[in-house]
C-alpha positions as CSV (number, residue, x, y, z in Angstrom):
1,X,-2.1,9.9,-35.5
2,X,1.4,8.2,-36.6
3,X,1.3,4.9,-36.6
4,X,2.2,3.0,-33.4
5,X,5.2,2.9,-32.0
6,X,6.7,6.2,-33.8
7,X,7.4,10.1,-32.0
8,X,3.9,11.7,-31.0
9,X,3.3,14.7,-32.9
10,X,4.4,18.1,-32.4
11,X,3.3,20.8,-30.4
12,X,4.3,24.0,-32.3
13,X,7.2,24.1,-29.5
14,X,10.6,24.4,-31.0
15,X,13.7,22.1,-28.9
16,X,15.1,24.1,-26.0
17,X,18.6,24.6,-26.0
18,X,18.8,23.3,-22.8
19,X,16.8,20.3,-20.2
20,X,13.5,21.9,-18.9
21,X,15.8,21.6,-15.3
22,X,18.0,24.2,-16.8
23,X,15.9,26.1,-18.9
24,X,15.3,29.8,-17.5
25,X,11.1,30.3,-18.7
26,X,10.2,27.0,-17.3
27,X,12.2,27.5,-13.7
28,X,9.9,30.3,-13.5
29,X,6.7,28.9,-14.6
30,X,7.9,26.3,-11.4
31,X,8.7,28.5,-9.5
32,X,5.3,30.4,-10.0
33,X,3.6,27.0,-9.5
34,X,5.4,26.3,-6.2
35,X,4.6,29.8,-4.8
36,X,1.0,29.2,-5.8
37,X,0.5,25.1,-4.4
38,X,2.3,26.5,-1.4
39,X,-0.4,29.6,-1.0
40,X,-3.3,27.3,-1.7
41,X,-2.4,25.2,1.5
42,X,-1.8,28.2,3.5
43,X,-5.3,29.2,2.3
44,X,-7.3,26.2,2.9
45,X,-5.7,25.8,5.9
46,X,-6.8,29.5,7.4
47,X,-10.2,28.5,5.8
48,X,-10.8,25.4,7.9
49,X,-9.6,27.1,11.2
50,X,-11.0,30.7,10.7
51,X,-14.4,28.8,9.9
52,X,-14.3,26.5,12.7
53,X,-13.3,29.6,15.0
54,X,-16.5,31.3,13.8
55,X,-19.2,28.5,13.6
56,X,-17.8,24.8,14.9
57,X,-16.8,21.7,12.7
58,X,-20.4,21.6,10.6
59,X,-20.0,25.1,9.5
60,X,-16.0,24.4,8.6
61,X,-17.4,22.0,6.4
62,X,-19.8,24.1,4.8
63,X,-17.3,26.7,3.9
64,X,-14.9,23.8,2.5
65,X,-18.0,22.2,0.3
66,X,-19.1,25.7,-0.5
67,X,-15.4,26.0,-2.5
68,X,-15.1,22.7,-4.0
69,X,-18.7,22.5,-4.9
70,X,-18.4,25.2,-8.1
71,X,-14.5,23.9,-8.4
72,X,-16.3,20.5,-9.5
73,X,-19.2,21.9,-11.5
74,X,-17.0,24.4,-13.4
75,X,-13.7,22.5,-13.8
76,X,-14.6,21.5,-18.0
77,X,-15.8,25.1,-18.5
78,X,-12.4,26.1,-17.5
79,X,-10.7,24.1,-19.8
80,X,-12.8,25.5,-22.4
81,X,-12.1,29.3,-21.8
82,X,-8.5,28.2,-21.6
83,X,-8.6,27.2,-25.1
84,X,-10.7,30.1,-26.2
85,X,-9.2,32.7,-24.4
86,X,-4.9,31.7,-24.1
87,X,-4.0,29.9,-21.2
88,X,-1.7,32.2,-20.3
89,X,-4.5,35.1,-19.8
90,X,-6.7,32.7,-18.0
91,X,-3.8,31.7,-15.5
92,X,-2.5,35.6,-14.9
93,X,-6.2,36.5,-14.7
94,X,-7.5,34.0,-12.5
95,X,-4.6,34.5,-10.2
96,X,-4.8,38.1,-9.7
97,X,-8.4,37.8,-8.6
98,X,-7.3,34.9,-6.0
99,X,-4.2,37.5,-4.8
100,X,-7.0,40.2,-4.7
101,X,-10.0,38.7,-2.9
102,X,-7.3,36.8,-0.5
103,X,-6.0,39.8,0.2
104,X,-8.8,41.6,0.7
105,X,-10.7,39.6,3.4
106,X,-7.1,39.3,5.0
107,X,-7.4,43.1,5.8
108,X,-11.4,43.0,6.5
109,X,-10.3,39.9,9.1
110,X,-7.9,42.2,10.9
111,X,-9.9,44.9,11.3
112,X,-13.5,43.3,12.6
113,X,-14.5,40.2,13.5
114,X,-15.0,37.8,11.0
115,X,-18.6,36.8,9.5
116,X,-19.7,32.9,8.5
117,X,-21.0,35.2,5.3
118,X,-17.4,36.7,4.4
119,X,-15.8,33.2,4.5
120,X,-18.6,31.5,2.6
121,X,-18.3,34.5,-0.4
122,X,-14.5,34.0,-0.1
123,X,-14.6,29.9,-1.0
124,X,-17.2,30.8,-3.5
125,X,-15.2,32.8,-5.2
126,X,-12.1,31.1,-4.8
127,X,-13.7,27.7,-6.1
128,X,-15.2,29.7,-9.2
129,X,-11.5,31.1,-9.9
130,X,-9.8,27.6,-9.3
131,X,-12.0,26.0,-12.1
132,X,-10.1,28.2,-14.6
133,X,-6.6,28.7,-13.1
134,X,-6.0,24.8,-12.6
135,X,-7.0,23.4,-16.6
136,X,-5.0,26.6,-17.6
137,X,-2.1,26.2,-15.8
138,X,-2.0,22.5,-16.5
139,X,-2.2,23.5,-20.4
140,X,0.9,25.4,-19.9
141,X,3.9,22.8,-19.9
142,X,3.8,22.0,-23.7
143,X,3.8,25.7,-24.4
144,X,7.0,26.3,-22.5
145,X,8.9,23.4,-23.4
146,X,9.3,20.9,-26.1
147,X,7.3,17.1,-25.9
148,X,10.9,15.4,-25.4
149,X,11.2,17.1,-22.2
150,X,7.4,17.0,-20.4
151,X,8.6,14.1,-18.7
152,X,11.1,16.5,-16.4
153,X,8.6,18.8,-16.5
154,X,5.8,16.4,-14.6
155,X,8.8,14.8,-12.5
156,X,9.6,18.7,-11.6
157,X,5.7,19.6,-11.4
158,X,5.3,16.9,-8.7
159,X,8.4,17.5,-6.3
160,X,6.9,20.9,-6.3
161,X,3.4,19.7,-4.9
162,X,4.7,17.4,-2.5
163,X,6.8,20.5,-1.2
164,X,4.7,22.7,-1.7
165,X,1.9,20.7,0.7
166,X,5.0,19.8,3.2
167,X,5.6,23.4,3.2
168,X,2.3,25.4,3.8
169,X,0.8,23.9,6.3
170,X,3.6,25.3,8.9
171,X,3.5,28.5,7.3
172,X,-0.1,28.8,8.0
173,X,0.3,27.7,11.2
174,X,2.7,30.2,12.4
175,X,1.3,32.9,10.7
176,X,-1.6,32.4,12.6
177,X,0.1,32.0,15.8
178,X,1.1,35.4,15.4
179,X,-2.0,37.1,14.0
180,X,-4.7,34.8,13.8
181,X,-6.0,33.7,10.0
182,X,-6.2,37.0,8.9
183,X,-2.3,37.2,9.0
184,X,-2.1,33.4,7.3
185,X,-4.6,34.9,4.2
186,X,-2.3,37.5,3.8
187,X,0.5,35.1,3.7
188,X,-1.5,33.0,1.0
189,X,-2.5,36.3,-0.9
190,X,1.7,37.6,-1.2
191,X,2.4,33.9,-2.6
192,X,-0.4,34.1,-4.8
193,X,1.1,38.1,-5.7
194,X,4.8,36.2,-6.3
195,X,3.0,33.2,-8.7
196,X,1.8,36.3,-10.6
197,X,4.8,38.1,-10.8
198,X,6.4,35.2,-12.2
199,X,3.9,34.2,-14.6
200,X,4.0,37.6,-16.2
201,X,7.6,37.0,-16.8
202,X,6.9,33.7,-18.7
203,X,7.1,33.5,-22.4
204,X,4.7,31.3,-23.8
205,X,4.2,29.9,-27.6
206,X,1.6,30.8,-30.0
207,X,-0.7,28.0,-31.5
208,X,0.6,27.2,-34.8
209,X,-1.5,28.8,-37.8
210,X,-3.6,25.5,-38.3
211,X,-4.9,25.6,-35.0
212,X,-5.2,29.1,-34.2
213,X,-7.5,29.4,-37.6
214,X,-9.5,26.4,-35.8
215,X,-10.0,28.3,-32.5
216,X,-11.2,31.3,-34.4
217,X,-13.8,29.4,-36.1
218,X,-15.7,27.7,-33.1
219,X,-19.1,29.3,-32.7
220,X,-20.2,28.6,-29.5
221,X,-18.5,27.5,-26.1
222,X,-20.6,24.3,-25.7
223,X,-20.0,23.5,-29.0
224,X,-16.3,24.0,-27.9
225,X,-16.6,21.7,-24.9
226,X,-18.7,18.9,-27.3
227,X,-15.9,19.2,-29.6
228,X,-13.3,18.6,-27.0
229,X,-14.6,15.9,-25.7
230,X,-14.8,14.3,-29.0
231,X,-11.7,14.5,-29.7
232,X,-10.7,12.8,-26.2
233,X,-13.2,9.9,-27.3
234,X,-11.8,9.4,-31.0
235,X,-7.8,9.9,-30.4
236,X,-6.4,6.5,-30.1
237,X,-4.1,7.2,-27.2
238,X,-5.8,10.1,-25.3
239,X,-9.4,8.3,-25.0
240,X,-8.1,4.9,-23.2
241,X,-5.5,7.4,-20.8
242,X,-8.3,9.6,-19.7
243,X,-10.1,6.5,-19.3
244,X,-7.5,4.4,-17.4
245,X,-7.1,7.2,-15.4
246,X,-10.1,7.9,-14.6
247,X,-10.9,4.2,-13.6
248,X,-7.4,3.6,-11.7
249,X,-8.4,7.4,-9.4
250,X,-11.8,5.8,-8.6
251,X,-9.6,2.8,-7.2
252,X,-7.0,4.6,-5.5
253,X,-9.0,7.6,-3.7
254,X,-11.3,5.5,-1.6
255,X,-7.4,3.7,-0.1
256,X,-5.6,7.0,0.1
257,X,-8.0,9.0,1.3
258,X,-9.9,7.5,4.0
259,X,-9.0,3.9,3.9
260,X,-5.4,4.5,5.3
261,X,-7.1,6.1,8.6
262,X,-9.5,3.2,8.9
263,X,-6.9,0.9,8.2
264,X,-4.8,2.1,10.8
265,X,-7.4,2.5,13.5
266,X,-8.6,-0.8,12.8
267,X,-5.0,-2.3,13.1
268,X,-4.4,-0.6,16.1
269,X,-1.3,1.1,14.6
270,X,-2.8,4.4,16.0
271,X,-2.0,8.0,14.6
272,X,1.7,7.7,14.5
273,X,1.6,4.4,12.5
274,X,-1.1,6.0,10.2
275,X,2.0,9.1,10.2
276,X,4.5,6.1,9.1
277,X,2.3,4.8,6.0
278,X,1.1,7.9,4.8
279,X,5.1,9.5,4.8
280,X,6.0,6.8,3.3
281,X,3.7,7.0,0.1
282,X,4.7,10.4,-0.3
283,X,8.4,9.7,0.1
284,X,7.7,7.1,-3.0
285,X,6.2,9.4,-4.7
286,X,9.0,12.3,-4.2
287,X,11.6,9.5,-5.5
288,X,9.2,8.7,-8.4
289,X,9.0,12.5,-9.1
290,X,13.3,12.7,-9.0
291,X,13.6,9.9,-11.0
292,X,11.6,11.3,-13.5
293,X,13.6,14.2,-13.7
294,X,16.5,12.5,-13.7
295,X,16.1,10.5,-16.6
296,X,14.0,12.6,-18.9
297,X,12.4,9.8,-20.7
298,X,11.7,6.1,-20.2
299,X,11.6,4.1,-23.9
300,X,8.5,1.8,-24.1
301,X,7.0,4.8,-22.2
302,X,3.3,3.4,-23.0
303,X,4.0,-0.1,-21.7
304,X,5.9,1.3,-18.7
305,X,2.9,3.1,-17.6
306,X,0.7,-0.1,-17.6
307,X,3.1,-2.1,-15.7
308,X,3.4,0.6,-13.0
309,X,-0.2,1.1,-12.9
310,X,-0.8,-2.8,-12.1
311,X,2.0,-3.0,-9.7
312,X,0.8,0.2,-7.7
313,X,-2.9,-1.0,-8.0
314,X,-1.3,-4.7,-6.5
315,X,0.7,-2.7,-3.9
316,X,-2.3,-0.4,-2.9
317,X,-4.5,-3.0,-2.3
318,X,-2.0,-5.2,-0.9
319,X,-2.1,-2.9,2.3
320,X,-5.6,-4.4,3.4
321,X,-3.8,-7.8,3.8
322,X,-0.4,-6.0,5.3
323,X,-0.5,-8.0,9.4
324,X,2.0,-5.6,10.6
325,X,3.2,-1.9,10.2
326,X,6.5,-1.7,8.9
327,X,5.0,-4.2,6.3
328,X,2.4,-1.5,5.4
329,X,5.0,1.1,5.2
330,X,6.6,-0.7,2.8
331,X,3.9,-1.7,0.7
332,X,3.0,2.1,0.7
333,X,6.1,3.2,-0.1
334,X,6.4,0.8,-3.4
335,X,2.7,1.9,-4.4
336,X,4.3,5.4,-4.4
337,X,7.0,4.8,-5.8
338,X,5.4,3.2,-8.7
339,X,2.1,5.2,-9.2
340,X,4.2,8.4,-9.7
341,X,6.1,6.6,-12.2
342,X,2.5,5.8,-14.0
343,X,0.7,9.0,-13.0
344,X,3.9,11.3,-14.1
345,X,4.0,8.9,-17.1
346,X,0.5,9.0,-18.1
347,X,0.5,13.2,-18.2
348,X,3.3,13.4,-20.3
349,X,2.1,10.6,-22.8
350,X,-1.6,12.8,-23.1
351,X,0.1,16.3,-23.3
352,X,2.3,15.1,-26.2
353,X,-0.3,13.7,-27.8
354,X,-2.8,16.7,-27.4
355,X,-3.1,19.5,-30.3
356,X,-2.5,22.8,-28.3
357,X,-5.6,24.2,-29.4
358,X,-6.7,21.4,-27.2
359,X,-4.8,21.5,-24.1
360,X,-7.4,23.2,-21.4
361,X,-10.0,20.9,-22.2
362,X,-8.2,17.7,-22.0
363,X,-6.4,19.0,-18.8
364,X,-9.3,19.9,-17.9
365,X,-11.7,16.4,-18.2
366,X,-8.4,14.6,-16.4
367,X,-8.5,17.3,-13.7
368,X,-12.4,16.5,-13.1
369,X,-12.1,12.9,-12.3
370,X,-9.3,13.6,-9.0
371,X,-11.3,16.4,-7.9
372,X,-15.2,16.2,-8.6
373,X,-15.7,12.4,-9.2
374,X,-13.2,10.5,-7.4
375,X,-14.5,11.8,-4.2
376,X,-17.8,10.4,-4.4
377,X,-16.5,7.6,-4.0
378,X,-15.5,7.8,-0.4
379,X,-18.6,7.5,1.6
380,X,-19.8,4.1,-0.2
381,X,-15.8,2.9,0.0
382,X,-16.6,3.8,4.0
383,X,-19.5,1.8,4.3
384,X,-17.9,-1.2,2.3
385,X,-15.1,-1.2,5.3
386,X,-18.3,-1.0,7.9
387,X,-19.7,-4.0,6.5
388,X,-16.9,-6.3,5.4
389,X,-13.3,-5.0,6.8
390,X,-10.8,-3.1,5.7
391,X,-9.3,-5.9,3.7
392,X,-11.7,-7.5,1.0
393,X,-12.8,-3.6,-0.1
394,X,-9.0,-2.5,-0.3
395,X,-8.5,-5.6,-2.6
396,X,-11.3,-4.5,-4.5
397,X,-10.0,-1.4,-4.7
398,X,-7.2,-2.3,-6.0
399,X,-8.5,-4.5,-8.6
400,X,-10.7,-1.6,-9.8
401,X,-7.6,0.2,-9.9
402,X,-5.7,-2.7,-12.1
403,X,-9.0,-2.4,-14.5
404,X,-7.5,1.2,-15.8
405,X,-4.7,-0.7,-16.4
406,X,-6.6,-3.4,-18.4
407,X,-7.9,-0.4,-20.8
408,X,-4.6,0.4,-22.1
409,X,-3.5,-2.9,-22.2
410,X,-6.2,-3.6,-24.4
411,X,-4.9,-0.3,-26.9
412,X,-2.3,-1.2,-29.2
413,X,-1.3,2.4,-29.4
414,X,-1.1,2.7,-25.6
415,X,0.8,-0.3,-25.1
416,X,3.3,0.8,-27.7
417,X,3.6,4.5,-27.5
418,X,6.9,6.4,-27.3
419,X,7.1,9.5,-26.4
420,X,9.2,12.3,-28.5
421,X,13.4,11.4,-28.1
422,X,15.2,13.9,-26.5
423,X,17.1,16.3,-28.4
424,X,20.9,16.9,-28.0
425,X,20.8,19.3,-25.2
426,X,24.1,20.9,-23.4
């Protein structure tokens, strides 16, 4: 590890001749990811409505637990075969079985009725497959690009989910206006067919000798997963990120999740004033992600990303205490704003930092804290409200969320790493 305050090391990734905005093989890994976040809400979306269609709302949610369940359980294996396998094959192969099954129950939906049984296998299946396509593809940026530019590259990767979730759910809807779901799977499967085409087309770097003669050598895959997990424990800026982030998502799901809707019943701001605050995050967060690629790289990168986290954590749990709307929009807005700044921050910082031979399995322990812990959260966060009010348990939220930011600031190499300079680029 260099000593604080200098470049983070390399990646094996030589400069691009041009900004990752302008650069050919990362447009297309993009544009691969966009196709694919916009056929995962198509999917979930036909999901939901074809199970509800079939059994009623306790059997939608069975199908929906039934996918995220093994997505949980098998998120850190994932990030394991990434690392053993090549991302790349683990993202192409995981895709084309997605495009496949998608497609297939698509065509078994138009032609007979649909079966609780056929759904269930589909999210199954579909959760298995999305345990190794999300650490894999996430492992991909600092193959494609060099670390002065994963900054754009998170700033880009976010703009794409916030379109990509503005984007499917219509989609799915008028696909299933037409045809029922069976035409909005078949929409999700020929966006998951695109991603795939354009992934193929990708060019992606090879480890560098020293680590692929370290992958070779591992002898087992839970020695693999042991080994990556010591190394996020003992690396003096990874271990406190994972860990601040980890801390700050416990905060921050309860609030976003579920706590805006109680919030906004309990206010009596009703659904279009719930509309307001939640737009209003995500139009933060869409500026945060523009700003970010915009500007490339922020100096004092480390110290930014603490100050962000406490403001957004302040801001977040601010909106307990907020006595009227457009004051809640606001405050939602700013939390945005400044949490993409840390979140898009934070990402960048890690992947820089991470040897590639590393990559799935650090992706993949940050991945696992958003998807299979943070949620847990949620029913004790909606028995806090219950008991004492919306506003004392967003405040605790939110100083739960600050706490993350407590674990950097107490890192000397958090609070003063740099990430790489940018190269002269036309």
């Amino acid at each position: 590890m260099p000593a604080p305050g200098t470049a983070l090391p390399r990646t094996g990734i030589q400069a691009p001749a041009r900004p990752a905005h302008r650069d050919g093989n990362v447009l297309r890994w993009l544009a691969a990811y966009t196709a694919s976040v916009i056929g995962d809400s198509v999917y979930f979306l036909a999901l939901g409505w074809a199970a509800n269609q079939v059994g009623g709302p306790a059997e939608a949610g069975l199908v929906m637990a039934v996918g995220a369940v093994p997505r949980a359980l098998l998120m850190l294996g994932g990030g394991v075969i990434a690392d053993r396998v090549g991302p790349r094959r683990v993202v192409i192969g995981s895709d084309a079985i997605r495009c496949l099954v998608v497609l297939a129950v698509a065509a078994a939906l138009a032609l007979a009725a649909p079966g609780l049984w056929l759904l269930v296998t589909m999210a199954l299946v579909f959760g298995v497959v999305d345990a190794l396509f999300m650490p894999a593809v996430g492992a991909l940026p600092p193959r494609i690009t060099s670390p002065d530019q994963l900054v754009r590259v998170q700033g880009l990767r976010s703009l794409t989910v916030r379109a990509g979730t503005m984007a499917g759910p219509p989609l799915g809807g008028m696909a299933m206006a037409v045809h029922g779901p069976a035409a909005a799977f078949g929409v999700a499967g020929g966006l998951f067919a695109v991603s795939l085409a354009l992934l193929l087309a990708v060019r992606i770097a090879p480890l560098p000798p020293d680590d692929t003669a370290g992958a070779a050598a591992r002898p087992t895959p839970w020695q693999d997963l042991l080994d990556g997990l010591r190394h996020i424990r003992r690396h003096p800026l990874i271990g406190p990120l994972v860990l601040s982030g980890a801390i700050s998502e416990l905060g921050c799901a309860g609030p976003l999740n579920i706590g805006l809707v109680l919030l906004a019943s309990d206010r009596g701001w009703g659904a279009s004033g719930l509309g307001w605050i939640v737009s209003a995050f995500g139009a933060g967060a869409a500026v945060s992600a523009l700003l970010l690629t915009v500007v490339g790289r922020l100096p004092r990168a480390g110290a930014v990303q603490i100050c962000t986290l406490v403001v957004g954590s302040a801001a977040l749990g601010s909106l307990g205490l907020a006595p009227s709307l457009p004051l809640a929009v606001g405050l939602a807005a700013l939390s945005g704003l400044v949490c993409g700044v840390c979140g898009g921050l934070s990402f960048a910082l890690v992947q820089a930092a991470t040897a590639p031979a590393y990559l799935g399995r650090v992706g993949s322990v940050m991945s696992l804290t958003g998807l299979g812990i943070a949620p847990l959260s949620y029913p004790l966060f909606g028995a806090a409200v219950t008991a004492w009010g919306a506003a004392p348990v967003f405040l605790a939220s939110g100083a739960l969320s600050a706490l993350g930011a407590a674990v950097g600031l107490v890192s000397p190499t958090v609070r003063r790493a740099e990430l790489p300079r940018q190269k002269s680029v036309r």
